[in-house]
C-alpha atoms as one frame of an Amber mdcrd trajectory, in Angstrom:
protein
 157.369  87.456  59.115 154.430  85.669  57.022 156.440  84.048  53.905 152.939
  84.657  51.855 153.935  81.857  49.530 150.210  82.120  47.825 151.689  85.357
  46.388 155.522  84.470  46.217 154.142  81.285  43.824 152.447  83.728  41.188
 156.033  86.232  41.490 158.602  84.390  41.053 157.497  83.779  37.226 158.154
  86.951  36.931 161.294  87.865  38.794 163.943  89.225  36.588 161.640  89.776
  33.375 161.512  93.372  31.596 157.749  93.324  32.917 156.575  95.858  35.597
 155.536  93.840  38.778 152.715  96.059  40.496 151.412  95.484  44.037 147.338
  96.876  44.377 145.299  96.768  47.496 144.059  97.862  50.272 146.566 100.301
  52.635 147.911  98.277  55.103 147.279  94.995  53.743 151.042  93.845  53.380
 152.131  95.176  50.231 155.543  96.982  51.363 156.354  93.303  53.119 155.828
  91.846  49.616 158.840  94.279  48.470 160.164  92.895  51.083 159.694  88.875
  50.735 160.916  89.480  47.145 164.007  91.119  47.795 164.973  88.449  50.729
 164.742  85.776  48.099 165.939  88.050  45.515 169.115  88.566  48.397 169.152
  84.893  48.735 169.763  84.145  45.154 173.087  86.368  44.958 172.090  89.582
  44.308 174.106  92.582  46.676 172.392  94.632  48.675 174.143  97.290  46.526
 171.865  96.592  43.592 168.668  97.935  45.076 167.164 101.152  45.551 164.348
 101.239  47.720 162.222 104.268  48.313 158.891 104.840  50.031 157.219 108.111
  49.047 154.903 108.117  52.006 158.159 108.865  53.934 158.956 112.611  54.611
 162.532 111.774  54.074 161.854 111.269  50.141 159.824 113.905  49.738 162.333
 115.563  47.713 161.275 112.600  44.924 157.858 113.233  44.507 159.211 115.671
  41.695 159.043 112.955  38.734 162.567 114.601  37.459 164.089 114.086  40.618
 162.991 110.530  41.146 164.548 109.602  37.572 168.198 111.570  38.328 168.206
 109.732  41.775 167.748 106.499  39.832 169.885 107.653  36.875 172.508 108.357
  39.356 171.818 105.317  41.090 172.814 103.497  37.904 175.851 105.147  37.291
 177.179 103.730  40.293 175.848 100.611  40.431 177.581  97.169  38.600 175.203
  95.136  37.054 171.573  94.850  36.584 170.103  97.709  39.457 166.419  96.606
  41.800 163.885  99.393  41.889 161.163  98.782  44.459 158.969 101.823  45.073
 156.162 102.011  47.651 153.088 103.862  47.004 154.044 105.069  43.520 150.837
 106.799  43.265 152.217 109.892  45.245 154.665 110.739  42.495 153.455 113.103
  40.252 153.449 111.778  35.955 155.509 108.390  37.855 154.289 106.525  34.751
 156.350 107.960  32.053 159.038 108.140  34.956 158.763 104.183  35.199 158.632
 103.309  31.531 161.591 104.849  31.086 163.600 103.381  33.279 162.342 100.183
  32.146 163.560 101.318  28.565 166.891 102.982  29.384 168.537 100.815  32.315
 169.211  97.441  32.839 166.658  96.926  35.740 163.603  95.071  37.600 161.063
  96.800  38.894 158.668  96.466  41.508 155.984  99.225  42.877 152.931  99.220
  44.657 150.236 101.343  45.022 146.735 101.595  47.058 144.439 102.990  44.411
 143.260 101.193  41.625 143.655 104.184  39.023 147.760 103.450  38.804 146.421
 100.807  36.728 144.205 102.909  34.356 144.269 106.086  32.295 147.828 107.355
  31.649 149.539 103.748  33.322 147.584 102.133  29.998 149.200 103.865  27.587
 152.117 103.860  28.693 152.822 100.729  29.629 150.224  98.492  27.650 150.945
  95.367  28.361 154.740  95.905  29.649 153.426  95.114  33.503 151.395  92.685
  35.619 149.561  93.036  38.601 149.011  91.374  42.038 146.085  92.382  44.458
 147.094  91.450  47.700 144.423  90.922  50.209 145.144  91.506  53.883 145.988
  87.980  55.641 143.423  84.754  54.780 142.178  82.716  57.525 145.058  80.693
  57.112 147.726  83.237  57.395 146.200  84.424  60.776 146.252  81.019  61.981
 150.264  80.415  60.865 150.849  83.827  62.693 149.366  82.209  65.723 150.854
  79.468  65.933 154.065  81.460  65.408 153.766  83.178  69.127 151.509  80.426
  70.591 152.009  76.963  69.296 149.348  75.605  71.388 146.836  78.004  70.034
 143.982  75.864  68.526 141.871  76.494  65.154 138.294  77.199  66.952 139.606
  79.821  69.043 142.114  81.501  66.065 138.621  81.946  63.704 136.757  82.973
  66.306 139.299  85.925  66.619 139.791  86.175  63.212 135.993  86.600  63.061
 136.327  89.976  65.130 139.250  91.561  64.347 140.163  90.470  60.412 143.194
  89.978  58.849 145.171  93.220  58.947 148.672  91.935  59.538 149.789  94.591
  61.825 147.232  94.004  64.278 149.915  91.308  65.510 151.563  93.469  67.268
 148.331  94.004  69.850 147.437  90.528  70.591 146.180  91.487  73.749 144.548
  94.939  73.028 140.562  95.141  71.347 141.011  99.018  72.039 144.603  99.527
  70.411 142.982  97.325  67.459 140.031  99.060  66.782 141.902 102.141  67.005
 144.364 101.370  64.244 141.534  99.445  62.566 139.695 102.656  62.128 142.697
 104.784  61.194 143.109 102.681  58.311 139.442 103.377  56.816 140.210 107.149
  57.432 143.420 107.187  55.805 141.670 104.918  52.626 138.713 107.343  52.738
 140.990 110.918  52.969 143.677 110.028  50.841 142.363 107.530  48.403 138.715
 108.576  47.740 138.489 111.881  48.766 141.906 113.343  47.995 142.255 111.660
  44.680 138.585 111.922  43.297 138.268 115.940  44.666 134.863 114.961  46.910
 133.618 117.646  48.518 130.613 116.367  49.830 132.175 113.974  52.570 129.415
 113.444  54.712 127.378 111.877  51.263 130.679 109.497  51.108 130.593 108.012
  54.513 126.914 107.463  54.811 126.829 105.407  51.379 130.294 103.716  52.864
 128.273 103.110  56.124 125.179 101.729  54.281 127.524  99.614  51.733 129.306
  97.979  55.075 126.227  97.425  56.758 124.541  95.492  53.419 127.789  93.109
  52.668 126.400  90.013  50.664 122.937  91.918  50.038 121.900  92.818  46.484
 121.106  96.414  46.053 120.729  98.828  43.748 121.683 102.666  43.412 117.984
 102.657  43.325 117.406 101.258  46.675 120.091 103.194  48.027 118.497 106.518
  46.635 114.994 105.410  47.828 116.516 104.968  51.233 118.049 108.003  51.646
 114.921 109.330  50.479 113.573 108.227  53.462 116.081 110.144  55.302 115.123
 113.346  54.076 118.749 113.686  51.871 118.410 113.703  47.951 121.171 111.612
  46.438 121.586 110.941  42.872 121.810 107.811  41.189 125.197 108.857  39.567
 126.633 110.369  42.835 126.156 106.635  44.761 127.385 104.791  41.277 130.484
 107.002  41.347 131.142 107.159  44.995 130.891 103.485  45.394 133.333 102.876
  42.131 135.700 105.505  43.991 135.810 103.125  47.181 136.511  99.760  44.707
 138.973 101.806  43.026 140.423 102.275  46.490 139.720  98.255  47.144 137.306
  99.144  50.515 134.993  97.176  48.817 134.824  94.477  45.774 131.569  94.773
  43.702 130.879  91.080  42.739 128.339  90.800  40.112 125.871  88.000  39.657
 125.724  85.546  36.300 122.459  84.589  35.020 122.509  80.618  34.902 119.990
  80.384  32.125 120.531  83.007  30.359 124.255  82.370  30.849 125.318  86.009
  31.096 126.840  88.142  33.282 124.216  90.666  35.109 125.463  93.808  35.290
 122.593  95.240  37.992 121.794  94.695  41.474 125.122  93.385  42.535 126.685
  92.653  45.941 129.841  94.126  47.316 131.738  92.754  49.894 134.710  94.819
  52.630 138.225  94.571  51.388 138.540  92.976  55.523 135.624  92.301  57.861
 137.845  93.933  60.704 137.366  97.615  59.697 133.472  96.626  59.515 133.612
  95.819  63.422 136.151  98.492  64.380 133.655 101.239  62.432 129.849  99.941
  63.262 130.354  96.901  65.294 127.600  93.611  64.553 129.996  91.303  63.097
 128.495  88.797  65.573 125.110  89.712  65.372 125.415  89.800  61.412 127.567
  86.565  61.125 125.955  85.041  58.393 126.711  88.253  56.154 130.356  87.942
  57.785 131.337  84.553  56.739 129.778  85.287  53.254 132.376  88.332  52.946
 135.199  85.963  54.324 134.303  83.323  51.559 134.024  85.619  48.687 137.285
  87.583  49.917 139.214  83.921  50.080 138.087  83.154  46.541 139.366  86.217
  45.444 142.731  86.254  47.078 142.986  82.705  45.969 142.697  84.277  42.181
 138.987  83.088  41.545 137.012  85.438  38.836 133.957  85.524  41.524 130.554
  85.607  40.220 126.444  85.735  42.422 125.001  82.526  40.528 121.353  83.637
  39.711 118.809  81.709  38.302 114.976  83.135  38.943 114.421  83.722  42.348
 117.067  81.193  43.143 121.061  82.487  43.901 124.102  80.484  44.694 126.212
  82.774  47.075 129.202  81.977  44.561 130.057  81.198  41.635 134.253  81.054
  41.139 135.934  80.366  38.058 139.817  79.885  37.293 141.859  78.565  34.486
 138.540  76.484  33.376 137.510  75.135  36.072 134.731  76.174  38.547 133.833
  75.828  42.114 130.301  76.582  43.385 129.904  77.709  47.078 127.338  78.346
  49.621 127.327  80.133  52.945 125.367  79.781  55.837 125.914  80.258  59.438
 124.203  76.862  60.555 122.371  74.245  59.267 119.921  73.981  62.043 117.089
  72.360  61.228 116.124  70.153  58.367 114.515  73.116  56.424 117.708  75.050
  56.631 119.899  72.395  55.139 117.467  71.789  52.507 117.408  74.909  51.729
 120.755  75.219  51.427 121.690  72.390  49.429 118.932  72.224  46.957 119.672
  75.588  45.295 121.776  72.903  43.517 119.178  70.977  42.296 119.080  72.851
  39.004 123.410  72.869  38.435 123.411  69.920  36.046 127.259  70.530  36.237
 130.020  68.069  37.727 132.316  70.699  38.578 132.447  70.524  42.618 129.593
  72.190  45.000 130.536  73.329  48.420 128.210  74.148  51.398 130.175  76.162
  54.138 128.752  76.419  57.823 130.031  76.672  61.114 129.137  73.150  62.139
 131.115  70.679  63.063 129.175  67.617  61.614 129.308  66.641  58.348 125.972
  67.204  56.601 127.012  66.324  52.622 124.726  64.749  50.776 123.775  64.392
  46.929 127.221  64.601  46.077 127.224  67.896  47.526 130.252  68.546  49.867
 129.689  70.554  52.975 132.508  72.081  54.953 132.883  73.231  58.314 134.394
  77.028  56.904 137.337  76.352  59.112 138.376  73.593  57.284 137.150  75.191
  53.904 139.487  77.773  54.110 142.724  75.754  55.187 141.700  73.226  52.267
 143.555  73.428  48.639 141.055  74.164  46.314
């Protein structure tokens, strides 16, 4: 098992506080293993595996705690009969009924730590707001980086080497299960694509009440297909104009907000350089994993520049970067990342080719007056940095600290 340490390193601040530790993302991405990386070292310090109580309420065995005023008697009684400070970690919280006020108070009334997770972004707004303003703090985890796969690689094949790893990486993503098929493209593209239906069924269409599911997986199918291009609910109305099917601007706006709610995709918005202000139209969004692009529409080879710029923006955000489109004119910088004060500046392209690739590629730098470092990520191998300009083969880019 992955140790995640990128995660464990922003925990472990928080282990044993009164604050509510909340896992978001993406079903499937790793965040019951979390639970369980945190109680190992939780085990590890001392702590009895009497003191936890562990439920998932995706099993049919706890169904019978989906009742909020069951789930607090079980952990009342749990209490009773437990010495010392008691470990709640709950998976998928989200499929317990009023589970806020439920939480809250046990944070209140017992002497405990708590740890849930959930896959939809709305256990973080409405009701969770009020009732436990600024009593929790979350972590988004992202199914495995680049350099995750690679470590689980190396795990079963020590001899595996980094070209080949990202090269599989670039076709099947980062969904940790898919360990378990190493061998298998079918068995992978299979489980690849019951993950998107489960997201879609339970976490966009159960939870917002759609009706009109067909509208849902055609904006979902255009939204995978334009990763890393700006459009507009516009543009997406005047093209399905132009397939005979009347959308509303508000029904694409919504539906798309419902599939970033469920983390399918991250809408990254793009910051005006001169005007030095964040845009809030025509942004880009980019696939919670490039693997359940392939497994649903397949192209990830024919569309590998838009790939790589979706594995890029998707490390900076794992890594904790607030991601931003740099825009200045007609000019854009693929990213913009900021964190704790400092930036990073990044851009993607599959190859520098020719001369008039890599100067296009470098000089939309020529107007960043800026010393904070400016990255150009390729697949080559040679090492075309010039200006002060670093470029980076993105193998190496994404193994770097930065």
């Amino acid at each position: 098992m992955i140790k995640r340490e990128i995660y464990m390193q922003r925990i472990r601040p928080f282990i044993n506080t009164d604050l509510i530790k909340v896992f978001t993302g993406i079903r499937r991405a790793g965040k019951s293993v979390m639970l369980e990386l945190v109680k190992n070292e939780l085990k590890e310090s001392g702590i009895g595996e009497e003191n936890f109580l562990c439920i998932n309420f995706e099993q049919f065995s706890n169904s019978q705690f989906l009742d909020v005023e069951s789930l607090y008697k079980k952990i009342t009684d749990f209490q009773k009969n437990t010495k010392g400070k008691i470990y709640l970690f709950f998976d998928e919280i989200q499929e317990v009924d009023g589970w806020e006020k439920c939480i809250n108070s046990c944070r209140i009334d017992f002497d405990c730590d708590i740890y849930i997770t959930g896959s939809n972004a709305k256990l973080l707004s409405g009701e969770l707001a009020t009732y436990l303003a600024g009593r929790y703090v979350e972590f988004v985890i992202y199914p495995f980086s680049f350099a995750e796969f690679f470590e689980m690689n190396l795990i079963k094949n020590p001899n595996v080497d980094k070209a080949t790893c990202f090269m599989q990486f670039l076709k099947t993503g980062g969904m940790p299960f898919l360990s378990n098929f190493p061998d298998d493209d079918s068995a992978k593209s299979q489980y690849l694509i019951d993950i998107y239906n489960s997201v879609v069924l339970k976490d966009v269409v159960k939870r917002n009440n759609i009706r009109d599911v067909d509208t849902l997986e055609r904006i979902v199918a255009y939204a995978f297909s334009n990763i890393g291009h700006i459009f507009s609910a516009t543009s997406l109305s005047k093209y399905f104009k132009s397939e005979n099917r009347k959308i509303s601007h508000d029904t694409i706006l919504n539906y798309l907000k419902f599939c970033s709610d469920a983390f399918l995709f991250y809408k990254i918005n793009r910051y005006d350089l001169e005007g030095k202000k964040i845009v809030t139209v025509n942004e880009k969004y980019y696939c919670a994993d490039h693997g359940l692009r392939e497994a649903l529409f397949g192209k990830n080879i024919q569309n590998i520049d838009q790939v790589l710029e979706n594995i890029v923006c998707l490390e900076l955000l794992r890594r904790n970067y607030k991601v931003y489109v740099g825009k200045k004119g007609d000019l854009e910088i693929d990213f913009i990342a900021e964190k704790q004060g400092k930036k990073i500046y990044v851009q993607v392209a599959y190859l520098l080719a020719n001369e008039e690739t890599i100067k296009r590629e470098f000089s939309v730098y020529n107007f960043v007056k800026d010393s904070y470092p400016k990255y150009v990520v390729s697949m080559d191998d040679l090492d075309f940095s010039q200006n002060g300009i670093i470029h980076k083969n993105i193998k190496d880019f994404l193994l770097m600290e930065f």
